[in-house]
DOKESE-386907 format. One record per atom (N, C-alpha, C): residue number from 1; residue in three letters; x, y, z. Coordinates in Angstrom, 3 decimals, decimal comma. Atoms other than C-alpha are relative to their C-alpha. Example, Ala and Ser with C-alpha at 12.3 -4.5 7.8 and 13.67 -1.06 7.14 Angstrom:
2
  resi  resn        xx        yy        zz
     1   ala     0,890    -1,190     0,000
     1   ala    12,300    -4,500     7,800
     1   ala     0,900     1,200     0,000
     2   ser    -0,820    -1,190    -0,060
     2   ser    13,670    -1,060     7,140
     2   ser    -0,770     1,090     0,730
END
This chain:
204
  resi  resn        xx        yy        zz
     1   unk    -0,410     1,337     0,401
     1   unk    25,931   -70,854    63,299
     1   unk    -0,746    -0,399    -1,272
     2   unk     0,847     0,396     1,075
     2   unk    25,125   -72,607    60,134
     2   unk    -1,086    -1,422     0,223
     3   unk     0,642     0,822    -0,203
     3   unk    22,103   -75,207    60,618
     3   unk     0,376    -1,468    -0,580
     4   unk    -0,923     1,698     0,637
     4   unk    23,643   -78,817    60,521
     4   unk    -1,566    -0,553    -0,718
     5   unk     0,753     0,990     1,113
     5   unk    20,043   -79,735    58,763
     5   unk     0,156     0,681    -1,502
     6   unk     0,422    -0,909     1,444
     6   unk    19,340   -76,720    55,864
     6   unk     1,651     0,374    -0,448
     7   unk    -0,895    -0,742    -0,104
     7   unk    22,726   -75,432    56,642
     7   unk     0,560     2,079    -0,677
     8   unk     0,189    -1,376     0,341
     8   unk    21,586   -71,751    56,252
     8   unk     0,866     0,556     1,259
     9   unk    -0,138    -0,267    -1,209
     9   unk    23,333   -69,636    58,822
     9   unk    -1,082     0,903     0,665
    10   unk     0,979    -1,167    -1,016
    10   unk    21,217   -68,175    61,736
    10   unk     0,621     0,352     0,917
    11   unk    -0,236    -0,643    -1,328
    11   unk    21,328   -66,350    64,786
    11   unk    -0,975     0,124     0,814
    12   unk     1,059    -0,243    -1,006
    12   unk    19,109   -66,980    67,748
    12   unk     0,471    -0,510     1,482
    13   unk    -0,728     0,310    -1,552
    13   unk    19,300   -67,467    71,768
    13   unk    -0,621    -1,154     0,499
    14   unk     0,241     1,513    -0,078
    14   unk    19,414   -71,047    72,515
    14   unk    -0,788    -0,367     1,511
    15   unk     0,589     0,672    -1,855
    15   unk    17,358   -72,717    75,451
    15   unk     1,158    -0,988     0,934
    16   unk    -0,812     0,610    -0,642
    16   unk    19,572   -74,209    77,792
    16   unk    -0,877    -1,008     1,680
    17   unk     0,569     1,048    -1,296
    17   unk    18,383   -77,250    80,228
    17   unk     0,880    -0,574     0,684
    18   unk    -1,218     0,833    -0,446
    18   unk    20,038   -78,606    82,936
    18   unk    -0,703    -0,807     0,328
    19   unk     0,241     1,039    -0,291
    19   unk    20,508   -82,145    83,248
    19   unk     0,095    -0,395     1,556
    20   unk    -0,099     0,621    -0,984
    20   unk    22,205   -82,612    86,202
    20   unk     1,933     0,010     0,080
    21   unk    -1,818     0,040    -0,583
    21   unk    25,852   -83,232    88,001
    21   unk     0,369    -1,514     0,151
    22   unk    -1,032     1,483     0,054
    22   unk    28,344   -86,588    87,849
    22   unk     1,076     0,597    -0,004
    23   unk    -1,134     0,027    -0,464
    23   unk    31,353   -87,517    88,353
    23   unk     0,990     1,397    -0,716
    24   unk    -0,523    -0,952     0,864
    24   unk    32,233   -85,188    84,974
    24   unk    -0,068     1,195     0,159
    25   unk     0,216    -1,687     0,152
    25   unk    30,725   -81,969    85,780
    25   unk    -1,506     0,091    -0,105
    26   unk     1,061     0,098     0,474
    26   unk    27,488   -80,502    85,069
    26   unk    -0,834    -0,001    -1,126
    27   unk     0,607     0,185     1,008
    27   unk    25,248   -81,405    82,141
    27   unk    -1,105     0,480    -0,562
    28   unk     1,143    -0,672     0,134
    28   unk    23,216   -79,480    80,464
    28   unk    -0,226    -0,502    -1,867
    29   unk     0,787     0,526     1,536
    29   unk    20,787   -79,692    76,887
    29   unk    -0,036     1,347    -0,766
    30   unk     0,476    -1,165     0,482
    30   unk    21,205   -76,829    74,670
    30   unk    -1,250    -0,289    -1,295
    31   unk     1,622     0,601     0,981
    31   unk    17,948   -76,787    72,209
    31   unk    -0,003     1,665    -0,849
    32   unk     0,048    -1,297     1,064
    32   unk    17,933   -74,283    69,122
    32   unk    -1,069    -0,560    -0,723
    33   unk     0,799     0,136     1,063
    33   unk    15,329   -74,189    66,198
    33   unk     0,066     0,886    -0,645
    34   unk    -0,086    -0,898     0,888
    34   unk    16,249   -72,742    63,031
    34   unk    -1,065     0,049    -0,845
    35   unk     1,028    -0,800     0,888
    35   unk    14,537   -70,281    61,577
    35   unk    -0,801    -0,350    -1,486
    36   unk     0,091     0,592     0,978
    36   unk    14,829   -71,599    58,072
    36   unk    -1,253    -1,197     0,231
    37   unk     1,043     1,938     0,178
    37   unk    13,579   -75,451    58,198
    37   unk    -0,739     0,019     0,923
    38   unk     0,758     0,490    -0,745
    38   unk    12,065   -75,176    61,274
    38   unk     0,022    -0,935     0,811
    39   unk     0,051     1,124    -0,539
    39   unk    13,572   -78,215    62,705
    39   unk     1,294     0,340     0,977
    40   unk    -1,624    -0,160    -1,026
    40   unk    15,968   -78,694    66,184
    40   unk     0,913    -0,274    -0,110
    41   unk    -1,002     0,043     0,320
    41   unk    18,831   -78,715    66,923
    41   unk     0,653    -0,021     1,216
    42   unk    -0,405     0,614    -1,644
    42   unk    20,343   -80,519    70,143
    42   unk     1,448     0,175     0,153
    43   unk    -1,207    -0,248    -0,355
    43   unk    23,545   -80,048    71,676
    43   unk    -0,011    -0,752     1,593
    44   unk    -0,166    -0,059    -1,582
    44   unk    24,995   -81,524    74,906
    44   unk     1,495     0,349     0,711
    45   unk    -1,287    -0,619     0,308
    45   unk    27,640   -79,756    76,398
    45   unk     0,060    -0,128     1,626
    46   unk    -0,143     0,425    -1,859
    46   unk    29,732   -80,559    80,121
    46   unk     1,319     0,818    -0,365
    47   unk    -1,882    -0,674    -0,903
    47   unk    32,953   -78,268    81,490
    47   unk     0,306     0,323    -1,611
    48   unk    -0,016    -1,352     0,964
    48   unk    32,613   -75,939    77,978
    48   unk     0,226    -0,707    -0,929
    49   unk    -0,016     0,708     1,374
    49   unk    32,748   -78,919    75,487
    49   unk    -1,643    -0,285    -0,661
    50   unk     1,171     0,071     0,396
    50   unk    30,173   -78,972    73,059
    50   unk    -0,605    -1,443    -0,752
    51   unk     0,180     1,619     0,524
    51   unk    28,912   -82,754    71,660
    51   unk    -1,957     0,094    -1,136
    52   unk     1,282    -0,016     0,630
    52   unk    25,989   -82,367    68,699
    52   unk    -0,882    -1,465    -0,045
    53   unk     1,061     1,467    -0,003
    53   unk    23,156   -85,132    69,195
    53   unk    -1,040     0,217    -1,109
    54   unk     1,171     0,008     0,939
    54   unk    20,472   -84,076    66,887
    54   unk     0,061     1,324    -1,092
    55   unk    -0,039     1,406     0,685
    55   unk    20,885   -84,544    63,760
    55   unk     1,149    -0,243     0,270
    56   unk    -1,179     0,643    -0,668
    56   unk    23,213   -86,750    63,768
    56   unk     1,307     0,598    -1,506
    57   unk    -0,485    -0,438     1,706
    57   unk    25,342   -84,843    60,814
    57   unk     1,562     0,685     0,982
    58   unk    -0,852    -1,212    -0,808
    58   unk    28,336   -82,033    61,721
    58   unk    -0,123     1,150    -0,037
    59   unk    -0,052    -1,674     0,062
    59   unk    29,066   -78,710    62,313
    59   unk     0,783     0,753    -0,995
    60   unk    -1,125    -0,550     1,158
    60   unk    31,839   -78,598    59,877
    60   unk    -0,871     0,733    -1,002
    61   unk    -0,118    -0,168     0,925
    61   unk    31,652   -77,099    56,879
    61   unk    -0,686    -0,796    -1,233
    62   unk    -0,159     0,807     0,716
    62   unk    30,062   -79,065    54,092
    62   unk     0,777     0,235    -1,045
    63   unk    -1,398     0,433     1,103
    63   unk    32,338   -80,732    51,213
    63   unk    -0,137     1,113    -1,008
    64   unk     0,210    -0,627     1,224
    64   unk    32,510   -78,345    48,497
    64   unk    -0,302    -1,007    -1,215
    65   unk     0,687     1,083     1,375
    65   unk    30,639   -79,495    45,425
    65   unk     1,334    -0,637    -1,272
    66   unk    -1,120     0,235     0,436
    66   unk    33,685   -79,369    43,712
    66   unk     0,551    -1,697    -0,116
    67   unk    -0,534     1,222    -0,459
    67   unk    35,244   -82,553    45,191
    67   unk    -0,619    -1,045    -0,395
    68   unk     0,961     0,963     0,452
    68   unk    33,959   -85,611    43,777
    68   unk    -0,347    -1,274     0,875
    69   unk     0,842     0,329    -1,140
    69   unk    31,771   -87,830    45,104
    69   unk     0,595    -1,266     0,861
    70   unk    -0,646     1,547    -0,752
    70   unk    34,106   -91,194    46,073
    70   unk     1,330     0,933     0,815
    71   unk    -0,806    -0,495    -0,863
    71   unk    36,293   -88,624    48,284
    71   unk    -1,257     0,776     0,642
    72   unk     0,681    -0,543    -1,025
    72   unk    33,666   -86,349    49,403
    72   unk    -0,945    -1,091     1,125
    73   unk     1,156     0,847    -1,451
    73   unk    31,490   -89,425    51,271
    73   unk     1,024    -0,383     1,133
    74   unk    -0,620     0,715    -1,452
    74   unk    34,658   -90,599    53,186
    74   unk     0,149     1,010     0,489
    75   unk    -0,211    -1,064    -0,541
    75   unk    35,080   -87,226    53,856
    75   unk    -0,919     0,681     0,873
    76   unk     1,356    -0,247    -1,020
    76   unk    31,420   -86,252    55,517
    76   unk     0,094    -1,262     1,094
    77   unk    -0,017     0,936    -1,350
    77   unk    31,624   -89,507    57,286
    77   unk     1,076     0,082     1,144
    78   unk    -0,944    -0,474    -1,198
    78   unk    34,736   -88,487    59,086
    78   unk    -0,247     1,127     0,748
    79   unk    -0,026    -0,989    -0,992
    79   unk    33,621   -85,648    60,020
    79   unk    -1,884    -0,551     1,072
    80   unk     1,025     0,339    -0,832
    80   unk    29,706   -87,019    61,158
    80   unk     0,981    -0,976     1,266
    81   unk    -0,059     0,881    -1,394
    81   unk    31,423   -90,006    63,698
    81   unk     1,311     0,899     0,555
    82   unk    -0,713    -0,748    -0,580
    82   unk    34,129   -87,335    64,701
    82   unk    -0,054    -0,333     1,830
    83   unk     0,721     0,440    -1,541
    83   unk    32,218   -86,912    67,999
    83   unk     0,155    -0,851     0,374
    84   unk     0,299     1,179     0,108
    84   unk    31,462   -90,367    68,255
    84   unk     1,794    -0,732     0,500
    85   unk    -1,217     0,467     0,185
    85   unk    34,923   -91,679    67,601
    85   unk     1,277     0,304    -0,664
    86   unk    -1,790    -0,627     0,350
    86   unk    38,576   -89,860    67,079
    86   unk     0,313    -0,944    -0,998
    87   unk    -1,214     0,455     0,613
    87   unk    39,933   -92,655    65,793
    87   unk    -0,888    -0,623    -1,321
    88   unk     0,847     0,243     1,648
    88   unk    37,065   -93,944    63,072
    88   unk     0,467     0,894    -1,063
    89   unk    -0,086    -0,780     0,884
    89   unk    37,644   -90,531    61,696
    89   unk     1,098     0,147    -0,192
    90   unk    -1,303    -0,125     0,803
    90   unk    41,146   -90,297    61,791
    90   unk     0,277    -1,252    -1,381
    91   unk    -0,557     0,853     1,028
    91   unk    41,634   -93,646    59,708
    91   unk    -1,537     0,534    -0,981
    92   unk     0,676    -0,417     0,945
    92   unk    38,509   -92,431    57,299
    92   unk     0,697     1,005    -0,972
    93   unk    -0,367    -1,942     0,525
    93   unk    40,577   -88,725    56,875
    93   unk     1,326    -1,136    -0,447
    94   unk    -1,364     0,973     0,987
    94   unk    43,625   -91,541    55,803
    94   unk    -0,303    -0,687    -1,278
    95   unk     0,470     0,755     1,295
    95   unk    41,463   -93,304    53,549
    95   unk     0,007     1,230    -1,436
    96   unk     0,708    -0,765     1,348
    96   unk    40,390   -90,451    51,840
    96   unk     1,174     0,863    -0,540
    97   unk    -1,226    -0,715     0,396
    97   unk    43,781   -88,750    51,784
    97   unk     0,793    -0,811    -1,220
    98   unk    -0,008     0,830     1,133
    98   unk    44,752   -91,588    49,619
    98   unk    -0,210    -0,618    -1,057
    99   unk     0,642    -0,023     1,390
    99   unk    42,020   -91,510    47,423
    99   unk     0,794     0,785    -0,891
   100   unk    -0,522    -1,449     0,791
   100   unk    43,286   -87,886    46,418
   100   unk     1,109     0,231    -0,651
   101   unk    -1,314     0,550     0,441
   101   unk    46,529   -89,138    46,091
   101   unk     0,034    -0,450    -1,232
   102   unk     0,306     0,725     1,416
   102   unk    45,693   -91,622    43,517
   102   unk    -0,966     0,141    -1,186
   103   unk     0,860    -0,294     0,747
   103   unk    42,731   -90,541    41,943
   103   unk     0,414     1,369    -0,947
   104   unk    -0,016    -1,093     1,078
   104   unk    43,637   -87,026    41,235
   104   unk     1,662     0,817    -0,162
   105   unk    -1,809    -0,572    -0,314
   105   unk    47,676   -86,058    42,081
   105   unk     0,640    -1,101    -1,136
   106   unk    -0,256     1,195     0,385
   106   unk    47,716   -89,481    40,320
   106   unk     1,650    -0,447     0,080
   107   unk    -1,101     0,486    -0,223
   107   unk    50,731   -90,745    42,334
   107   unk     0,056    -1,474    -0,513
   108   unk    -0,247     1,796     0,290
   108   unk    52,272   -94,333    41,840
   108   unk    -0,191    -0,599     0,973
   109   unk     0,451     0,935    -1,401
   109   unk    50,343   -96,655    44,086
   109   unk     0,885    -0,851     0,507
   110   unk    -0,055     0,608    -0,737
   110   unk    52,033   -97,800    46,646
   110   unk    -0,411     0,034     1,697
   111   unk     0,456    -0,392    -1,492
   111   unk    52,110   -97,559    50,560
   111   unk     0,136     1,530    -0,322
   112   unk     0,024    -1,610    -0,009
   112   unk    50,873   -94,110    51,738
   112   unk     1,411     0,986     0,268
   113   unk    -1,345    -1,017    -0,790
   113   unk    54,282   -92,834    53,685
   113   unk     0,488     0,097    -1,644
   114   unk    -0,690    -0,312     1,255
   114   unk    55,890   -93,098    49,713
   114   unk    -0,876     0,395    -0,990
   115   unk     1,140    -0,893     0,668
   115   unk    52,908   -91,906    47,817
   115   unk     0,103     1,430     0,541
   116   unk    -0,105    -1,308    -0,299
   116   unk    53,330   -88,849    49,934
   116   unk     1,436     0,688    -0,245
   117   unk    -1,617    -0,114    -0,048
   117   unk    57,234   -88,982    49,808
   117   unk    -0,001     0,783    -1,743
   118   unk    -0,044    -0,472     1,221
   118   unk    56,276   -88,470    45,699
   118   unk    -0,313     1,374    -0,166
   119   unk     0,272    -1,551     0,362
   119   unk    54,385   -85,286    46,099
   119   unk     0,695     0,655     0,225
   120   unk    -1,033    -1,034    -0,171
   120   unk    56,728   -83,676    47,982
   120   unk     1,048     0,512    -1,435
   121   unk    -1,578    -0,079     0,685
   121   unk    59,837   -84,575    45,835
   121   unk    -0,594     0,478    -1,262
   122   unk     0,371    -1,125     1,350
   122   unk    57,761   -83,175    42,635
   122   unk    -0,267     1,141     0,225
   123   unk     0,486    -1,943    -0,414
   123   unk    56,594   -79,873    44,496
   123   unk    -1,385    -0,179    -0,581
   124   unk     0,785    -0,739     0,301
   124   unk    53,392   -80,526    43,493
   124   unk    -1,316     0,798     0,577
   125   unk     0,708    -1,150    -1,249
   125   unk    51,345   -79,051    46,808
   125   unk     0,796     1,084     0,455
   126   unk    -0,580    -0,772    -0,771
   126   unk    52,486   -76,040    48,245
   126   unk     0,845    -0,599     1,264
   127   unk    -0,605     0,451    -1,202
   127   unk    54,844   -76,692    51,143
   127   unk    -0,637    -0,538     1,145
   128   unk     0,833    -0,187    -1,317
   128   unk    52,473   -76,045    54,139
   128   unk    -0,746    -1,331     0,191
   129   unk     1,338     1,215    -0,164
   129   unk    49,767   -78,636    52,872
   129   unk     1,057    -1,134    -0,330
   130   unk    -0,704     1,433     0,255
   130   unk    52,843   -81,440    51,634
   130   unk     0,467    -0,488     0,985
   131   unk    -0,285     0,401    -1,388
   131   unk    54,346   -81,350    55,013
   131   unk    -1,047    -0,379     0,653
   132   unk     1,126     0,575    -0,813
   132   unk    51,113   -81,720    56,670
   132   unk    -0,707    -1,334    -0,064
   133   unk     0,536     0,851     0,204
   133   unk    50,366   -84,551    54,995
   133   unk     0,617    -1,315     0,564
   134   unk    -0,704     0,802    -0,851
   134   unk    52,840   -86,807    56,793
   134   unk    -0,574    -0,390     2,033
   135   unk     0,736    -0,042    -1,359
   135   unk    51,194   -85,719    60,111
   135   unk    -1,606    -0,482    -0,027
   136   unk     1,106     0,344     0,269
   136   unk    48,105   -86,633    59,019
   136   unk    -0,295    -1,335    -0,483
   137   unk    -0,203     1,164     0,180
   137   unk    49,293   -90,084    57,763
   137   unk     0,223    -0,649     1,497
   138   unk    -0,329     0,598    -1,376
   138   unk    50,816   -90,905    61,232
   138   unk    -1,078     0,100     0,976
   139   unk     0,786     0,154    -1,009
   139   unk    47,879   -90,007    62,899
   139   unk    -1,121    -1,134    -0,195
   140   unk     0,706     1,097     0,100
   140   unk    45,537   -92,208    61,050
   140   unk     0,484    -1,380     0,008
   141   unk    -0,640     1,732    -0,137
   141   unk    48,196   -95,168    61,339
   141   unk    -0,392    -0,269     1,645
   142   unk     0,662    -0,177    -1,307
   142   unk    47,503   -94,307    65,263
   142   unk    -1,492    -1,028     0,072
   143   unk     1,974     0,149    -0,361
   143   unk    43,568   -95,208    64,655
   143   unk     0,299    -1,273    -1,060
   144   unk     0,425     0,765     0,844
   144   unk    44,146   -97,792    61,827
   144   unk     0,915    -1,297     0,693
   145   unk    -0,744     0,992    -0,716
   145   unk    46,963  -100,101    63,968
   145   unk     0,486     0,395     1,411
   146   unk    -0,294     0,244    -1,344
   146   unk    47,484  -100,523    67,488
   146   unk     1,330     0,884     0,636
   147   unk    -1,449    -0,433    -0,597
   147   unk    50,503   -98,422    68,507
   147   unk     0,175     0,233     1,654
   148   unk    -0,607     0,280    -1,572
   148   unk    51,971   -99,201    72,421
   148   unk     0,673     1,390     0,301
   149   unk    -0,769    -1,257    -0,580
   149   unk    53,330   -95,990    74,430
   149   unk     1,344    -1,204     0,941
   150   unk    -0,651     0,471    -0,674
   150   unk    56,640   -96,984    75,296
   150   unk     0,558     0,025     1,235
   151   unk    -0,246    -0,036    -1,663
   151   unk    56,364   -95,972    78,780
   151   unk    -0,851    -0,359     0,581
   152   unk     1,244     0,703    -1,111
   152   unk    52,882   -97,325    80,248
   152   unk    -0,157    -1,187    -0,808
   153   unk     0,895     1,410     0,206
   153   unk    52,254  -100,086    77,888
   153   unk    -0,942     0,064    -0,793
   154   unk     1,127    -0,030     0,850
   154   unk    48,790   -98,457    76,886
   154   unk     0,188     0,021    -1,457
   155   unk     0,235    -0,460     1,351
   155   unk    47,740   -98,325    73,085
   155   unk    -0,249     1,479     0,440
   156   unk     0,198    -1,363     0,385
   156   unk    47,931   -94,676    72,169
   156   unk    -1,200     0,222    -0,724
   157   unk     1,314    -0,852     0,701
   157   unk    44,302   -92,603    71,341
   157   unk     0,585     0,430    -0,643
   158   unk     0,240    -1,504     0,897
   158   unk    43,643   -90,672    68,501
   158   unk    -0,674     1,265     1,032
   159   unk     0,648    -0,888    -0,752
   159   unk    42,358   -87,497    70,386
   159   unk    -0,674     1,006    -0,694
   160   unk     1,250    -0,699     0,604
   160   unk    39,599   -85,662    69,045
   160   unk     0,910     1,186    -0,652
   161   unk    -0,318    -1,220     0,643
   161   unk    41,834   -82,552    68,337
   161   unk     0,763    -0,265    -1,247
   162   unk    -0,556     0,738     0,917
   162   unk    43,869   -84,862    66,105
   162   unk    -0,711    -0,057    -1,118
   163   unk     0,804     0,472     1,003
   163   unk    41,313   -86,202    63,996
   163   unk    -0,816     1,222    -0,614
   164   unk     0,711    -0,830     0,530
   164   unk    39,678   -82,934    63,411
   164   unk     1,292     1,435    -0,734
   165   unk    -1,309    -0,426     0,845
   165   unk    43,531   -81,303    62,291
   165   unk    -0,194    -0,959    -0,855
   166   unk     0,138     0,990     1,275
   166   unk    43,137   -84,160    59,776
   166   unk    -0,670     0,807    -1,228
   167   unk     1,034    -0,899     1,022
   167   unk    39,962   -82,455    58,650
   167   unk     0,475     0,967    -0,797
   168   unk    -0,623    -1,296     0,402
   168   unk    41,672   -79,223    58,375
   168   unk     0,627     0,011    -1,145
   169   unk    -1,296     0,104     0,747
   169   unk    44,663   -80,359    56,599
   169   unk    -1,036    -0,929    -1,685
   170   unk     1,291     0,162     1,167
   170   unk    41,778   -82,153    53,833
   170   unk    -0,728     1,216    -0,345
   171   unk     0,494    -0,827     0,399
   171   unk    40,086   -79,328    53,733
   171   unk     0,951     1,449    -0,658
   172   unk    -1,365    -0,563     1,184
   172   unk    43,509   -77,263    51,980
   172   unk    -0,231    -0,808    -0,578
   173   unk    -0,255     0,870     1,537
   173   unk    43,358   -80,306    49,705
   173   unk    -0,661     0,288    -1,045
   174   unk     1,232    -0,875     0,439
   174   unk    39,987   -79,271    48,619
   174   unk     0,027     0,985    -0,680
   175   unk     0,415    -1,881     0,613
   175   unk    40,554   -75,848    48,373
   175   unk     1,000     0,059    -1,462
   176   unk    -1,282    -0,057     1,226
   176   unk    44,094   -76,275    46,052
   176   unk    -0,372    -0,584    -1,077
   177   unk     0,103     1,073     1,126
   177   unk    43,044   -79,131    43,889
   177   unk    -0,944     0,058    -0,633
   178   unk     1,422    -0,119     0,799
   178   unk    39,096   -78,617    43,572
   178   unk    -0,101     1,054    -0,430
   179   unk     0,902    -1,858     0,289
   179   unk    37,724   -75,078    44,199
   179   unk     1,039     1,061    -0,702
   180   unk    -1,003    -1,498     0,840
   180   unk    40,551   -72,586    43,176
   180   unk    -0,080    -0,995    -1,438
   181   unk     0,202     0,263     1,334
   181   unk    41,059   -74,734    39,845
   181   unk    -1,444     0,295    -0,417
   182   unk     0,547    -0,643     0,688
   182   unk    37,787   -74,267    39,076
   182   unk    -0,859     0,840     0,035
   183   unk     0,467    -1,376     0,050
   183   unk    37,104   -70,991    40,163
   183   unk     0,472     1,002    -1,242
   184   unk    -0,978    -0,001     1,110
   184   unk    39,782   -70,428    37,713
   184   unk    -0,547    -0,106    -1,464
   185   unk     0,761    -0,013     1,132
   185   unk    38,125   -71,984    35,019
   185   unk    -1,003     0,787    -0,134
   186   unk     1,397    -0,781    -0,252
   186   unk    34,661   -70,505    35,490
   186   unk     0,846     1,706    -0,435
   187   unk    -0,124    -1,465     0,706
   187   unk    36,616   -66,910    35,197
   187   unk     0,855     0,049    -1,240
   188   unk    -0,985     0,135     1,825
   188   unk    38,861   -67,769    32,023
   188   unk    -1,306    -0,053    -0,860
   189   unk     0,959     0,291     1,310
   189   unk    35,677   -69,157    30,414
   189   unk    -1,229     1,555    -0,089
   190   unk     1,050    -1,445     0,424
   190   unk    33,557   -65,791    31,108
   190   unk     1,109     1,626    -0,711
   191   unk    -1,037    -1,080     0,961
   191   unk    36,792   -63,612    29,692
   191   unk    -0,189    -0,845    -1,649
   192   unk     0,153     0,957     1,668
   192   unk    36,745   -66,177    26,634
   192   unk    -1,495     0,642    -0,841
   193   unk     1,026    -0,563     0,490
   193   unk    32,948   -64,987    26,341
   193   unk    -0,062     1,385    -0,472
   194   unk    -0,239    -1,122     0,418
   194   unk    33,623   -61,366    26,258
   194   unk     1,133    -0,094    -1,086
   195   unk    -1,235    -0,141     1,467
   195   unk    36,640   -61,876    23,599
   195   unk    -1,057    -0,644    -1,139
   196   unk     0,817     0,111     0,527
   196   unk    34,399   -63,563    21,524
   196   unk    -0,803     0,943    -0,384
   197   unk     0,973    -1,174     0,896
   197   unk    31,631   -60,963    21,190
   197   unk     0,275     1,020     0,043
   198   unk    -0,858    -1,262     0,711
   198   unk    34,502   -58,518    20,956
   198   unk     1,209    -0,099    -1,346
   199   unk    -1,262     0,932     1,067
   199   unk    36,023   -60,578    17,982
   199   unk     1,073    -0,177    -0,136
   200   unk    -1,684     0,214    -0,119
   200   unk    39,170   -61,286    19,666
   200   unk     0,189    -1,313     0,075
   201   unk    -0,527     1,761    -0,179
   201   unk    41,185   -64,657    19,864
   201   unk    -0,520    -0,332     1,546
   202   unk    -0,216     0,453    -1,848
   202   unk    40,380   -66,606    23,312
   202   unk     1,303    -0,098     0,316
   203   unk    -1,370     0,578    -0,509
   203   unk    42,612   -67,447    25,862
   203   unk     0,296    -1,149    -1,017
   204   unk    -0,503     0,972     0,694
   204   unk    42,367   -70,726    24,535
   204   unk    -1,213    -0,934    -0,729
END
């Protein structure tokens, strides 16, 4: 695993404590300390789900540097209260889907469902990630307004597996828009260097 403090990855065999039995199942404390920093690393986990307590950060992935910084914070914060709360993070993973929208796709602001309706109809995401982005709107309308099941009555949850497909479907946004562009650059500009001190034209 990679250490949610240093985020180096390690490999070691975790202590496991048991708490005890309720109504849920039984509860136990897993307890790691990575190698690196030196500092723990808490887990509490009932009937094979795992719930991180210490620190209070995630397990994900962090943001690629890439991404700039008024999308990457709503983006760590959805994934830190994940745990915590489905539906915080789903409407966070909406907020920030809408940054990306406007900031860097630079659609025409309006509501999200037709901001997304634009990318499509230009082609300018791949298929996979433009469709997804509709499912990922509806789920944070879920967490951001009240929606009734029209057969019990209840308001409808976000459900944890929801809000963390959100993630997912952000984290293609990432990869298309930030990192491949400028992985891209970075290798054009070291061919540009070799043409140069082989006195050829650059790319560009």
């Amino acid at each position: 695993m990679n250490c949610p403090h240093c985020r180096i990855e390690f490999h070691d065999r975790p202590m496991q404590t048991e708490i005890g039995r309720d109504i849920v199942g039984y509860w136990y404390l897993i307890i790691q300390k990575c190698p690196a920093c030196k500092r723990f690393i808490l887990q509490l986990t009932v009937n094979g789900e795992y719930r991180l307590v210490w620190p209070r950060s995630s397990l994900r992935s962090p943001c690629p540097k890439e991404v700039p910084n008024t999308i990457s914070e709503d983006y760590t914060e959805a994934c830190i209260v994940l745990a915590d709360s489905p539906k915080a993070s789903a409407a966070l993973s909406r907020r920030c889907l809408q940054n990306i929208l406007r900031e860097t796709v630079k659609v025409k602001p309006c509501d999200l469902a037709k901001e997304i309706e634009q990318v499509v109809d230009n082609k300018i995401l791949p298929t996979h990630i433009a469709e997804a982005l509709h499912t990922l709107r509806i789920i944070g309308n879920f967490a951001a307004h009240p929606i009734k099941s029209q057969k019990t009555g209840d308001i409808l949850p976000v459900e944890p597996g929801e809000a963390e497909w959100n993630l997912d479907v952000l984290e293609s946004l990432f990869d298309f828009l930030y990192v491949q562009p400028e992985r891209l650059r970075k290798r054009e500009e070291a061919i540009n260097q070799k043409l140069v001190e082989a006195g050829k034209k650059p790319l560009w």
